[in-house]
DRENRO-197146 format. One line per 4 residues: number of its first residue (from 0); their letters; for each residue x, y, z of C-alpha. Coordinates in Angstrom, 3 decimals. Layout:
// DRENRO-197146
NUM = A = X/Y/Z  ...
// end
This chain:
// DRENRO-197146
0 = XXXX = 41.712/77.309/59.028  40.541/74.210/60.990  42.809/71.075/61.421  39.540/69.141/61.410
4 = XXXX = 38.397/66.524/59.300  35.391/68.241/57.320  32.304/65.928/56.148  30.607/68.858/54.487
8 = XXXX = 30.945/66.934/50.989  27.772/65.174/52.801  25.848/67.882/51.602  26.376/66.612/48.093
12 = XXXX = 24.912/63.483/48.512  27.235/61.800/46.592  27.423/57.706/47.244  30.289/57.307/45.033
16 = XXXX = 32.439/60.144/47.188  31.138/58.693/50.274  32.758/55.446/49.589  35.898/56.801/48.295
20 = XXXX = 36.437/58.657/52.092  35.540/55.442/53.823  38.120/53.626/52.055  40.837/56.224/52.108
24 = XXXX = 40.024/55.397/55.912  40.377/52.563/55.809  43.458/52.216/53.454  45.160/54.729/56.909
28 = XXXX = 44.255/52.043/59.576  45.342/49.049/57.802  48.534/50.958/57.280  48.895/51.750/61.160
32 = XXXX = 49.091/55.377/60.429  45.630/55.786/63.074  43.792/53.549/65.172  40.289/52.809/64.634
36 = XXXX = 39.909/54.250/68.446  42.039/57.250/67.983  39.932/60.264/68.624  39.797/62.778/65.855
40 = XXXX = 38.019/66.023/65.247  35.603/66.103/62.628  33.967/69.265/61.112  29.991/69.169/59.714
44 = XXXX = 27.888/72.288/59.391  30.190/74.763/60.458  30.512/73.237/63.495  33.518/70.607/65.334
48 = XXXX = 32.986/67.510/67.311  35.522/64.960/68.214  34.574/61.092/68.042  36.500/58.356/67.453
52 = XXXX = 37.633/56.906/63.395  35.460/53.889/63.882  32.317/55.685/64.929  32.804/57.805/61.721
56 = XXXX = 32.710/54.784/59.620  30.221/52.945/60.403  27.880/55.929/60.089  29.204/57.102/56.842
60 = XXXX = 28.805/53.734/55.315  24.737/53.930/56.381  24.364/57.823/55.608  24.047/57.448/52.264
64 = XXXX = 20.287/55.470/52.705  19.112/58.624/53.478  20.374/60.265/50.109  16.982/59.705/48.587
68 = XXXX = 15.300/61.845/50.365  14.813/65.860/49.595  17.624/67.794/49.360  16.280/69.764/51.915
72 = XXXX = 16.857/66.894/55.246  19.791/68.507/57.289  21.767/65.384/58.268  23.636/66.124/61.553
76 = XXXX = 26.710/65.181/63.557  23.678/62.790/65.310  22.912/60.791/62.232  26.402/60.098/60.970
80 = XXXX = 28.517/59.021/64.957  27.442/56.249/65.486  27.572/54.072/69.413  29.778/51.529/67.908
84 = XXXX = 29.200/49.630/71.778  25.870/49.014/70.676  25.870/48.988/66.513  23.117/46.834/65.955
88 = XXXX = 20.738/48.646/67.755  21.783/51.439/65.972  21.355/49.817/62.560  18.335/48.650/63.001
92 = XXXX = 16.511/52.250/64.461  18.946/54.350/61.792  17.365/51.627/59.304  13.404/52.795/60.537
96 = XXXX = 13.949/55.632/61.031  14.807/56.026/57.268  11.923/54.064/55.850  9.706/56.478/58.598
100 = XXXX = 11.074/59.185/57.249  10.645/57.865/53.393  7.348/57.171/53.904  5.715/60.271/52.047
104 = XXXX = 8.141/60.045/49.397  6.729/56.929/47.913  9.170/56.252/45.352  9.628/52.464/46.808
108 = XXXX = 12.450/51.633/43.583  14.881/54.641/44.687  14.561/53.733/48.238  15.293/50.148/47.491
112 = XXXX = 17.735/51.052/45.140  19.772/53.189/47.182  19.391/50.768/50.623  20.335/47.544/48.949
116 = XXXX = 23.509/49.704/47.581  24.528/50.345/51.192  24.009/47.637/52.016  26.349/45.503/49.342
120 = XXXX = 28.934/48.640/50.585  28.717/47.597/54.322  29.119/43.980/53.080  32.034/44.999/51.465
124 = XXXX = 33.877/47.004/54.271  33.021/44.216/56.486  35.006/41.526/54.655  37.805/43.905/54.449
128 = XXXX = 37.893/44.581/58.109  37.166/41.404/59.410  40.500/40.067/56.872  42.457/42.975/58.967
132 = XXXX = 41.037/42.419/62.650  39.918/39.040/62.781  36.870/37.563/64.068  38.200/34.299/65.753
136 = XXXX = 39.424/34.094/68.892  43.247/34.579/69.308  45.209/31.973/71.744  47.990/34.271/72.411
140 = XXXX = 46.439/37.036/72.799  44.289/35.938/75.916  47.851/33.796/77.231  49.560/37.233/77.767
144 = XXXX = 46.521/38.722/79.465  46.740/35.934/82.045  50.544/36.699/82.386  49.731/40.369/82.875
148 = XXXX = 46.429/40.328/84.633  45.827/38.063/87.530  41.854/38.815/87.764  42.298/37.209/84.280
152 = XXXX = 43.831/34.002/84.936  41.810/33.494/88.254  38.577/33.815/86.365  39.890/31.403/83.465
156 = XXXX = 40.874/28.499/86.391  37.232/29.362/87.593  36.069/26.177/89.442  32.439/26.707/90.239
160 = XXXX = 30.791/24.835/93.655  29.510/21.629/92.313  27.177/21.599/95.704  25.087/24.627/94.608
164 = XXXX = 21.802/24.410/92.924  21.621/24.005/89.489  20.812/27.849/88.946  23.201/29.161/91.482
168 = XXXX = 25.986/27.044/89.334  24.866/28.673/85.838  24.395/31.867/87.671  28.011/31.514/88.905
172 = XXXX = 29.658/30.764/85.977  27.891/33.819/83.558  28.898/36.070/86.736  32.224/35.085/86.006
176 = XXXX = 32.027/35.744/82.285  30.542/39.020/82.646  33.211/39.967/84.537  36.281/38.375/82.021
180 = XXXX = 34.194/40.266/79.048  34.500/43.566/80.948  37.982/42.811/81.022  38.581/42.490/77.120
184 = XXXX = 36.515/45.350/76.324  37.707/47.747/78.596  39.814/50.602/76.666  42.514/49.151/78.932
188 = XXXX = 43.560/46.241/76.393  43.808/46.369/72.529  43.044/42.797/71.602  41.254/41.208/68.698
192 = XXXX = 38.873/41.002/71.870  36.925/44.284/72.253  35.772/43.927/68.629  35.294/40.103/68.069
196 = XXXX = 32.965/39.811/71.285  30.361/42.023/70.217  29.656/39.300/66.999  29.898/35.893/69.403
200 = XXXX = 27.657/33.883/71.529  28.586/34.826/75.337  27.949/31.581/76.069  30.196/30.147/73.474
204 = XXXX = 32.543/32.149/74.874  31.775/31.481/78.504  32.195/27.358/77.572  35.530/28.199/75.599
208 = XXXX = 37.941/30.208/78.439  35.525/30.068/81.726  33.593/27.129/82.814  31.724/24.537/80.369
212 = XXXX = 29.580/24.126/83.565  25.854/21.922/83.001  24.943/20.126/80.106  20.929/19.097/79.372
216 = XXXX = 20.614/15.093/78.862  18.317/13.453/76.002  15.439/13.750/78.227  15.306/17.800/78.968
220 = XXXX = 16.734/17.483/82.042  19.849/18.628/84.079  22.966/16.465/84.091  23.636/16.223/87.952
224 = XXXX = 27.539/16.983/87.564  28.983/19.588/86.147  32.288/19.712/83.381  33.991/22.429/85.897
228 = XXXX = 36.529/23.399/83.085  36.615/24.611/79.927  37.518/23.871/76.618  40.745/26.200/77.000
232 = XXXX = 42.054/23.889/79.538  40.599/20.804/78.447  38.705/17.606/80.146  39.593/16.516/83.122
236 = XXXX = 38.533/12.737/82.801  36.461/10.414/81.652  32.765/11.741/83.420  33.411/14.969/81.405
240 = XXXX = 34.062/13.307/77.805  30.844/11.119/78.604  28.562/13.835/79.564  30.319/16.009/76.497
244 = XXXX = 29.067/13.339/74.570  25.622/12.656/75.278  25.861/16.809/74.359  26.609/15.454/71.510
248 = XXXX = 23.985/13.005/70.922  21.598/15.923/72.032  22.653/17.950/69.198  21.928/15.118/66.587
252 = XXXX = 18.281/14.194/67.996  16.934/18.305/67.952  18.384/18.291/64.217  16.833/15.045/63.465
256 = XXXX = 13.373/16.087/65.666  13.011/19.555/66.582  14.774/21.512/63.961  12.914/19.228/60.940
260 = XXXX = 9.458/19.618/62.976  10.100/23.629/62.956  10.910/23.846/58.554  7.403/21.439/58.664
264 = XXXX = 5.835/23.936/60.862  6.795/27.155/58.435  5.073/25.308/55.299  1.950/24.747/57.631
268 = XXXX = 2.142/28.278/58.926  2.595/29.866/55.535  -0.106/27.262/53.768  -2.783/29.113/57.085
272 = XXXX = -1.664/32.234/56.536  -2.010/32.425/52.727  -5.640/33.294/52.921  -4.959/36.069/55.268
276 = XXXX = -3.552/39.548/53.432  -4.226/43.196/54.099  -6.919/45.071/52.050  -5.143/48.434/51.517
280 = XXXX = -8.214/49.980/49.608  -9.787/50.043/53.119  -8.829/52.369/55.671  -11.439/50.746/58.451
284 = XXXX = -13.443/47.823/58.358  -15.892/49.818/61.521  -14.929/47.179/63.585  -16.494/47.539/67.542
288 = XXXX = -14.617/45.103/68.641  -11.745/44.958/70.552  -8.503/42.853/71.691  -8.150/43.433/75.737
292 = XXXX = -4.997/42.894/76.797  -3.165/43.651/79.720  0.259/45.468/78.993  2.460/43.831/81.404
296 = XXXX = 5.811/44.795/80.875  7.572/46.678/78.372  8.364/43.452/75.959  4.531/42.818/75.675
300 = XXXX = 4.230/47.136/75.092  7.292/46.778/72.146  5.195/44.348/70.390  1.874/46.540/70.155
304 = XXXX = 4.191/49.292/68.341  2.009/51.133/65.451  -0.720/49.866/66.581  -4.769/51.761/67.065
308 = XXXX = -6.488/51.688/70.608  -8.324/52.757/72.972  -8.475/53.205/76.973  -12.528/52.886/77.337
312 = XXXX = -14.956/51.431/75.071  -16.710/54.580/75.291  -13.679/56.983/74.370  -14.476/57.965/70.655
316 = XXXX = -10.993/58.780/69.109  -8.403/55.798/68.129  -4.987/56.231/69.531  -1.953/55.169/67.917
320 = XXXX = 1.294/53.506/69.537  4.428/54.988/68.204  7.582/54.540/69.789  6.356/55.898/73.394
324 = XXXX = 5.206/52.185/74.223  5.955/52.782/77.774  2.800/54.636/78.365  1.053/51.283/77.814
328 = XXXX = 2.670/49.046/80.465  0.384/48.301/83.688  -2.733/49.442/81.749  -5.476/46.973/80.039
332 = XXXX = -5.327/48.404/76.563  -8.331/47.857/73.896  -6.161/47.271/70.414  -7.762/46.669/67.488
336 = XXXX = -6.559/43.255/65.926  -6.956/41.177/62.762  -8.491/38.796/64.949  -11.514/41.037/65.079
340 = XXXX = -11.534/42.649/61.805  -14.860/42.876/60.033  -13.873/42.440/56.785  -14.350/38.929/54.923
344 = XXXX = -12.727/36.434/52.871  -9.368/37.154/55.543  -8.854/40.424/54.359  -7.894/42.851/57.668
348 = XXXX = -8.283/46.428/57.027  -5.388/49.084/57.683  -6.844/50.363/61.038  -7.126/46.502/62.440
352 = XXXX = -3.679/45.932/60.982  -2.377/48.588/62.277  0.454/51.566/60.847  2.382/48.467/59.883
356 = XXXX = 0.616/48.930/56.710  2.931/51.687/55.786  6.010/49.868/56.457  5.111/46.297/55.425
360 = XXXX = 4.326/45.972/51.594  4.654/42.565/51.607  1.680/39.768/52.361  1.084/40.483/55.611
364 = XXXX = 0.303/36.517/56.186  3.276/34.902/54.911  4.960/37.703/56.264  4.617/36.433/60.068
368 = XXXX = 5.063/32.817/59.209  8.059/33.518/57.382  9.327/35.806/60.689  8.079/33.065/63.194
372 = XXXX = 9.468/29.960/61.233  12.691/30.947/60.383  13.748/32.804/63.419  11.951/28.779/65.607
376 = XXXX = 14.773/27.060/62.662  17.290/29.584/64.206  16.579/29.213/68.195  16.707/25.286/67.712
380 = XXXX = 20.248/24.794/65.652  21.118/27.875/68.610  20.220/25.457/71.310  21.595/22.253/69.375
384 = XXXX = 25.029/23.752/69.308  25.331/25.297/72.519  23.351/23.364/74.534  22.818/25.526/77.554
388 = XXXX = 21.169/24.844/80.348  18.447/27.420/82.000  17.231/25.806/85.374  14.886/27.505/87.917
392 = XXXX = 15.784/27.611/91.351  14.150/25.523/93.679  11.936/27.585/96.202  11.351/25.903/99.434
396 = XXXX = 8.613/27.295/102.128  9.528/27.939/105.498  7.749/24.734/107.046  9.588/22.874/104.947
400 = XXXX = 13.148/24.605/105.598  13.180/23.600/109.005  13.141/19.756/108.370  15.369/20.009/105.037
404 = XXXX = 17.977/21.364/103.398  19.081/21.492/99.883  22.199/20.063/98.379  21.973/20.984/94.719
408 = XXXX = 18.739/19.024/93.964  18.423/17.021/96.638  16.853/17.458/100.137  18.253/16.254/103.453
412 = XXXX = 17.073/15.952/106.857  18.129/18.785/109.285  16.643/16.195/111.792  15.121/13.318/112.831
416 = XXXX = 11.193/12.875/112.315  8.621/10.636/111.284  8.174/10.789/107.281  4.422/9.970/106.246
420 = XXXX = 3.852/9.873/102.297  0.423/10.528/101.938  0.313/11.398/97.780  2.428/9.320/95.592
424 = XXXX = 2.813/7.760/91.837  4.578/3.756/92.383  4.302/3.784/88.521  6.325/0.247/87.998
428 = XXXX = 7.708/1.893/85.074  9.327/4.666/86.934  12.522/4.516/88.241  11.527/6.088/91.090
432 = XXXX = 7.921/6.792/93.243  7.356/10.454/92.749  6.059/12.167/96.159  3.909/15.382/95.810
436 = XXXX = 1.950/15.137/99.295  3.760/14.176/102.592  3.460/14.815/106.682  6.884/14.881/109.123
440 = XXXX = 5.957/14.001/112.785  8.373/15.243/115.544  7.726/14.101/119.237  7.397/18.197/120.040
444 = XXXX = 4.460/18.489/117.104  0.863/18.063/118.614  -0.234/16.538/114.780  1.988/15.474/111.877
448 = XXXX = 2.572/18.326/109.794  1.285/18.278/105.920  3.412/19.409/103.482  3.207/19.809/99.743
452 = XXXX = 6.426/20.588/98.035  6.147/19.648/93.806  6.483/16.411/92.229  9.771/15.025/93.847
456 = XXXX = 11.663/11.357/93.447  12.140/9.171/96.855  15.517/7.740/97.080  14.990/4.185/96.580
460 = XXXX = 17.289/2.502/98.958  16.391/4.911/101.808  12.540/4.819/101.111  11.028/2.435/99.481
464 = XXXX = 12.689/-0.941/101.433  12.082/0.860/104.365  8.650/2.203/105.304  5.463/0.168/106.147
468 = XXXX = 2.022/-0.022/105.740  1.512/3.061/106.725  3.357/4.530/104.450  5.699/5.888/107.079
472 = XXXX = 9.704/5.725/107.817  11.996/6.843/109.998  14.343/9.518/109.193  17.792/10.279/110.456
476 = XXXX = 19.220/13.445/110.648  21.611/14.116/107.286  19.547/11.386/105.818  19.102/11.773/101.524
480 = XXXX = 14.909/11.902/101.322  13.865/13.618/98.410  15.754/14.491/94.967  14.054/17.236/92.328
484 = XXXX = 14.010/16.238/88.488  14.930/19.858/87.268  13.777/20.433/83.833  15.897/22.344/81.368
488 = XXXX = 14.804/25.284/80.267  16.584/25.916/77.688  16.097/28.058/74.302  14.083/25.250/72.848
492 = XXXX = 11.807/24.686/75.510  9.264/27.280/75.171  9.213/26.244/71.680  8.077/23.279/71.738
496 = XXXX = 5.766/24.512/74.741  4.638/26.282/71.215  4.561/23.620/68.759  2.687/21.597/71.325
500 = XXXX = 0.527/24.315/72.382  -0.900/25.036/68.278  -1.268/21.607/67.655  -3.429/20.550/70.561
504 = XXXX = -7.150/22.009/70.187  -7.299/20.472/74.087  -4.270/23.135/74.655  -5.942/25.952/72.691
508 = XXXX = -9.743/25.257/74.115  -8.569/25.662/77.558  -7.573/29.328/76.946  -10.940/30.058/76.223
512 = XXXX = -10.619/33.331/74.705  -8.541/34.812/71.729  -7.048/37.394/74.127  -5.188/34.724/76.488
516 = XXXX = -4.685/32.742/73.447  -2.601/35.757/72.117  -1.231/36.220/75.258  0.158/32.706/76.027
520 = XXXX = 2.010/33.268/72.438  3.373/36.539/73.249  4.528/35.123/76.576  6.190/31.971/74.990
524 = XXXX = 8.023/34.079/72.436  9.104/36.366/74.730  11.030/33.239/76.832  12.203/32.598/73.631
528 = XXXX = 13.397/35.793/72.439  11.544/35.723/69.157  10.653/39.140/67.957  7.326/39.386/66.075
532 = XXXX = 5.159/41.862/66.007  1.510/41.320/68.050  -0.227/41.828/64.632  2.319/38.684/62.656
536 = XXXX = 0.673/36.738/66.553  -3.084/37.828/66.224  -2.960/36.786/62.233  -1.781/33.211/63.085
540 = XXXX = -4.370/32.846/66.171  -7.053/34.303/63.417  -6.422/31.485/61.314  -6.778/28.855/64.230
544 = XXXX = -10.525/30.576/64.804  -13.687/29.405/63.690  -17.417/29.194/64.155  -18.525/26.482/66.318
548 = XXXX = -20.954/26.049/63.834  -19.050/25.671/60.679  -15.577/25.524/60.819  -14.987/26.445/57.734
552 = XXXX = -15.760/30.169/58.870  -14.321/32.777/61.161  -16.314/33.412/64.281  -18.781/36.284/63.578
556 = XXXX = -19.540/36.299/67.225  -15.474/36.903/69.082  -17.680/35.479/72.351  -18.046/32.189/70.994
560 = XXXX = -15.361/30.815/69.111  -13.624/27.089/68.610  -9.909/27.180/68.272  -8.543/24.499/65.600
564 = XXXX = -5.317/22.767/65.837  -2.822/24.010/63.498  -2.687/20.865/61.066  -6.405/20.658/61.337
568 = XXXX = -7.283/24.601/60.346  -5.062/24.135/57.178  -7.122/21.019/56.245  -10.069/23.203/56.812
572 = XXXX = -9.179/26.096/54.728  -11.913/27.575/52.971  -9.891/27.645/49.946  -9.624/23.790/48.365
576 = XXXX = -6.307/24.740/46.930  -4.643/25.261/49.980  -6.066/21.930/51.834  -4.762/19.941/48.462
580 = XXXX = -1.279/21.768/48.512  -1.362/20.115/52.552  -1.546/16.986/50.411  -4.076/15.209/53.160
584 = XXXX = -6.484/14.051/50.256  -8.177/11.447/51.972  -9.607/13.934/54.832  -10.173/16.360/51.968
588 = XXXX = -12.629/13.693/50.731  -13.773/12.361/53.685  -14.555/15.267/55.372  -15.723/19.253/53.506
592 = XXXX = -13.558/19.204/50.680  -17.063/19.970/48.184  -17.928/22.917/50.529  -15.145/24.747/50.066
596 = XXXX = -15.394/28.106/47.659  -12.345/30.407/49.294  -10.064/31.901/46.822  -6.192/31.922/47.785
600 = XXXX = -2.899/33.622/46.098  -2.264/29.659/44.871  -5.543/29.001/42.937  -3.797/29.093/39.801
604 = XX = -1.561/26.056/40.341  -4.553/24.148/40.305
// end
């Protein structure tokens, strides 16, 4: 008879016993009889495999979702180990696969049921584990490694080279973290480490034992100095308190701007969106139009998931993207999109929608504001309280390399020459002239050379005293000439590239067509790291849409189409109840609020 641990009671698909193993497992860690990474053998249809206690828990406290299906589903080994390295991942496809899977069974109050039951158990187990392990960092803990590990204590009394350009001194300081995180989670050292990192901000944990490093200032821009320490061994002076603290200031203007402007911009995406639901009594509106768009990489391809296409106008079948998204990427693919469904009143048919309309049972409108406001609300309070800083590197051309080099953001004279500024803004109120044209002359040059190199500031007391009417000045070799403003990138900046983008009908003319429209979203999201769906996209750039003509209508002709501003397309809502919950009466009155004969979900309230 086998030593092994069986999970044949599995087979009985019995929650209650389910949770009675995983807390008899439990009850043997917390009592140091095994370790959660001992490695035990485990027997399931007749058959042994050896994984470690931890693995087994996690997947037997998500099994049990998939006890609502037939009796006749053979779970395996495969759907009850589970990569604890990488467990959300695995949650989330365990999770779809399930509702995939569920799909023909129909019975949406047993699934639900069951799933919100495993859920309130995995809740459960994780208060009780965190109260045993911890999730906070531990002092001591990461003091003895830097006794016992020198690669440790060098990379926490990381200094990085405050000389470097901005991105080479970011790039630095996460190499350096990387490295320390390898560290804790290699199966090397049992610290509260290896299982509180996989639940905390890298970069909170960078600033905390690394290297603070850059901080963004009020304006979006880099802080010139770094704070080279970190919060484990504490400010070295003054300059790093002060820039701290304009971090600090930072973090109260995005909660008081940026993070109030995103909750305003859910109600006005939800109040578009309202009109806009799926009409699940029609398989296909007929539609023979198309949305072209050129699959990229594979973060545009993940977002066309369950989605109908085709490869040629004239090919006569629809295909459908499952999980194989790959096959898309390099390829201009011809989707069908709720931008271009037939159907009226903003109802989108299935096939337009997409095999979403299987999984999603909700309204498909408010759906994608609700996904694309909360998760903006998240990115911004991310970005107030970390505060990172994501700065391109600055690209010089050859020409220009031989007369300058760069010394963080500023560029210096390799040699003497002639400096000619040929293109420049003397706004009185700036600071600074910013150069984007200039020539260098050389006594071996037959003509001064022209060279274009970005919007750059002059140093003031070098330039500006200096040159005459020509424009021109003399330039010594090691000589300060030119100093880059570099923008901060950070989490929040493509977002309010976003909020600016939707509320600007200049911003959304220029891109002409709904296909770069879509595109320009997908991309800005994608710098963002917002995940919604191209569908949850293509409803909110339906809503901006209208006929030229009357802009209280959708385009009928996809050729010809006038994009509204975000504030202005709820205004013009077909539906009068919707422009009066947006509470702009006067331009209700003033402008088409007695055209207006759209129903909405809201109609009732007034």
């Amino acid at each position: 008879m086998s030593d092994a641990f069986s999970l044949d009671f599995l087979h009985n698909k019995d929650f209650d016993e389910v949770t009675e193993v995983v807390h008899s497992i439990l009850e043997l860690v917390k009592s140091g009889e095994i370790s959660p990474s001992d490695e035990t053998e485990f027997e399931f249809n007749d058959e042994i495999f050896t994984t470690s206690v931890k693995k087994i828990i996690l997947g037997l406290i998500f099994v049990p979702v998939r006890f609502v299906l037939d009796r006749d589903i053979q779970l395996s080994d495969i759907n009850i180990e589970v990569n604890a390295n990488n467990i959300n991942s695995f949650i989330a496809d365990y999770l779809d696969d399930t509702i995939e899977s569920f799909n023909a069974n129909k019975d949406i109050i047993l699934f639900t049921d069951m799933a919100s039951k495993v859920l309130s158990f995995n809740a459960k187990i994780a208060w009780e584990i965190n109260l045993n392990r911890g999730n906070t960092v531990n002092i001591y803990d990461m003091i003895h490694l830097m006794h016992t590990n020198k690669k440790v204590a060098e990379i926490m009394f990381f200094n990085t080279n405050e000389n470097n350009q901005f991105k080479d001194i970011e790039d630095s300081v996460s190499a350096k973290n990387k490295e320390l995180i390898h560290i804790l989670t290699s199966p090397d050292y049992d610290t509260c480490y290896r299982n509180l990192l996989t639940s905390v901000s890298a970069k909170q944990f960078q600033q905390v034992f690394v290297n603070i490093s850059l901080k963004p200032d009020l304006n979006g821009n880099v802080i010139e100095k770094p704070i080279n320490t970190s919060f484990f061994r504490g400010m070295r002076n003054s300059t790093d308190y002060f820039i701290n603290a304009i971090g600090a200031r930072k973090a109260l203007v995005t909660n008081a701007s940026q993070v109030r402007n995103a909750g305003y911009l859910s109600r006005k995406l939800s109040l578009l969106n309202i009109t806009t639901n799926l009409d699940r009594t029609v398989e296909d509106c007929g539609s023979i139009d198309y949305l072209e768009v050129f699959v990229k990489d594979k973060d545009v391809a993940a977002r066309f998931t369950n989605r109908f296409y085709k490869l040629k106008h004239t090919d006569k079948k629809l295909l459908e993207v499952r999980r194989d998204t790959k096959k898309l990427i390099g390829k201009n693919i011809l989707f069908r999109s709720p931008t271009k469904c037939r159907l009226s009143d903003g109802m989108i048919c299935k096939t337009c929608y997409g095999h979403l309309s299987n999984i999603n049972k909700f309204h498909i409108g408010l759906t994608a504001a609700l996904i694309l406001g909360n998760q903006i609300i998240q990115r911004l309070l991310s970005s107030k309280h970390l505060l990172q800083v994501y700065a391109d590197k600055i690209d010089l051309p050859e020409e220009v390399l031989e007369y300058f080099s760069i010394d963080k953001n500023i560029m210096i004279a390799k040699k003497a020459f002639t400096l000619t500024i040929t293109e420049y803004n003397d706004d009185e109120n700036a600071y600074v002239p910013t150069v984007s044209r200039y020539t260098v002359n050389t006594p071996e040059l037959d003509e001064p050379l022209e060279l274009t190199c970005g919007d750059m500031d002059l140093f003031d007391d070098i330039i500006k005293e200096n040159y005459n009417e020509n424009n021109s000045v003399e330039i010594a070799e090691g000589e300060e000439v030119f100093k880059f403003t570099v923008e901060n990138n950070e989490i929040s900046a493509p977002l309010k590239k976003l909020l600016n983008l939707i509320e600007s009908e200049k911003e959304l003319n220029a891109k002409e067509t709904i296909e770069n429209l879509v595109l320009e979203i997908i991309e800005l999201l994608e710098q963002s790291g917002i995940r919604l769906s191209a569908s949850g996209i293509e409803i909110i750039v339906k809503g901006l849409c209208r006929d030229p003509n009357n802009i209280l209508e959708n385009p009928s002709d996809f050729n010809n189409v006038v994009f509204l501003r975000l504030t202005n397309a709820v205004v013009n809502s077909k539906s009068l109840a919707v422009s009066l919950a947006f509470e702009r009466l006067k331009q209700q009155i003033e402008t088409n609020g007695f055209e207006k004969d759209g129903s909405s979900v809201i109609d009732g309230a007034y």
